[in-house]
C-alpha positions in Angstrom: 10.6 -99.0 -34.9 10.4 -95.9 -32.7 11.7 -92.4 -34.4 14.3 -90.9 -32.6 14.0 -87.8 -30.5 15.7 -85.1 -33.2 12.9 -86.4 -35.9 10.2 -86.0 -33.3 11.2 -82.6 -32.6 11.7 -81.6 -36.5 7.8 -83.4 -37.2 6.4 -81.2 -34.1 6.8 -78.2 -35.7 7.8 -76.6 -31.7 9.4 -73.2 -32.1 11.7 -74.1 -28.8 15.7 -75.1 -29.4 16.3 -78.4 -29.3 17.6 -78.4 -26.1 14.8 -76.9 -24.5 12.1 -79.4 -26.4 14.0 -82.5 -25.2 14.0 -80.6 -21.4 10.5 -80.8 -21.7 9.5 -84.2 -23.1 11.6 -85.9 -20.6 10.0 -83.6 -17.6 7.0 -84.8 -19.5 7.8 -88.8 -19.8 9.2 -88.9 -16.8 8.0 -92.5 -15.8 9.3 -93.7 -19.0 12.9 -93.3 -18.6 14.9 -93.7 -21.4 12.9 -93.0 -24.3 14.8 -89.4 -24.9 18.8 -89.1 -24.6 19.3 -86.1 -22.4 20.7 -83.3 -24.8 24.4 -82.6 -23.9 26.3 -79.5 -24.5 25.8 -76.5 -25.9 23.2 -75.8 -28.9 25.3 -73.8 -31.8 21.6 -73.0 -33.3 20.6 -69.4 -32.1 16.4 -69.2 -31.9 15.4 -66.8 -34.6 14.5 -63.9 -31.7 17.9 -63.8 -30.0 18.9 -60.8 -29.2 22.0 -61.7 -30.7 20.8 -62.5 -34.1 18.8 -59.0 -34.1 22.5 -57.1 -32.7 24.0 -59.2 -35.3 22.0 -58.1 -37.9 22.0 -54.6 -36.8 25.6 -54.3 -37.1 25.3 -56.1 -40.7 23.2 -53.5 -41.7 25.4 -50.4 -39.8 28.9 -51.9 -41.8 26.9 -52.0 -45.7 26.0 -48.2 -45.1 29.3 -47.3 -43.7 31.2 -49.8 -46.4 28.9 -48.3 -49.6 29.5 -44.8 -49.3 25.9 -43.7 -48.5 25.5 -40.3 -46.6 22.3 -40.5 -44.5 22.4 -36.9 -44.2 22.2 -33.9 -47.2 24.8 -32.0 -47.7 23.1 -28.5 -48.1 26.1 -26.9 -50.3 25.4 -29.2 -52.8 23.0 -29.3 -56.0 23.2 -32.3 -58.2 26.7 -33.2 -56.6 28.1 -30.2 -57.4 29.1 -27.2 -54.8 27.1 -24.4 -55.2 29.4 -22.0 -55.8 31.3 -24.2 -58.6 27.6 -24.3 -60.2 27.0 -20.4 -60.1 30.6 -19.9 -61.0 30.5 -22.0 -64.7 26.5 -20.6 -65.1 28.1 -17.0 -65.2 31.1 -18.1 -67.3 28.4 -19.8 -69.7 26.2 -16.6 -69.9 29.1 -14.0 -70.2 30.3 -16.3 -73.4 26.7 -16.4 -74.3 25.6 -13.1 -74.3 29.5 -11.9 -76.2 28.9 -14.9 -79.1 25.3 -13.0 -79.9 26.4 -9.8 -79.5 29.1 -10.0 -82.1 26.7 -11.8 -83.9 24.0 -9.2 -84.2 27.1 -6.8 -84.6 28.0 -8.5 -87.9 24.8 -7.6 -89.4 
């Protein structure tokens, strides 16, 4: 019992489409005509370097970052997610209350 042609191609181990394997063993076996169906139609099966796949996956990759939130640039006015001037703002406030809680303190004595 012969294998048949997509088994022959999956044992081979060819890095070509299917359709472009089966092109070539029949230019190949020529005088032996009818040991390979012709392939008919179109493949569905991108080969793994296709530009396609790589613009697919490009644009996979563009849609997570703009889907997630991620900022690929700094924003400069910010430290630790807060604005800079909200930061120097409460670190005054904080200081002021600081430096009047130990000064009535030190009063008291």
């Amino acid at each position: 019992m012969e294998k048949s042609a997509n088994k022959r191609w999956k044992e081979s181990g060819s890095t070509l489409t299917f359709k472009e394997w089966i092109d070539r063993e029949n230019k190949k076996n020529q005088e032996f005509e009818g040991n390979f169906i012709p392939f008919q139609g179109e493949t569905k099966v991108n080969s793994v370097g296709s530009d396609s796949i790589k613009k697919t996956i490009d644009e996979a990759k563009q849609d997570l970052i703009d889907s997630s939130g991620y900022k690929l640039e700094t924003n400069k006015s910010n430290v630790l997610g807060l604005n800079k001037g909200v930061l120097v703002f409460s670190n005054l406030l904080i200081g002021r209350f600081l430096s009047f809680y130990f000064y009535q303190k030190y009063k008291k004595k």
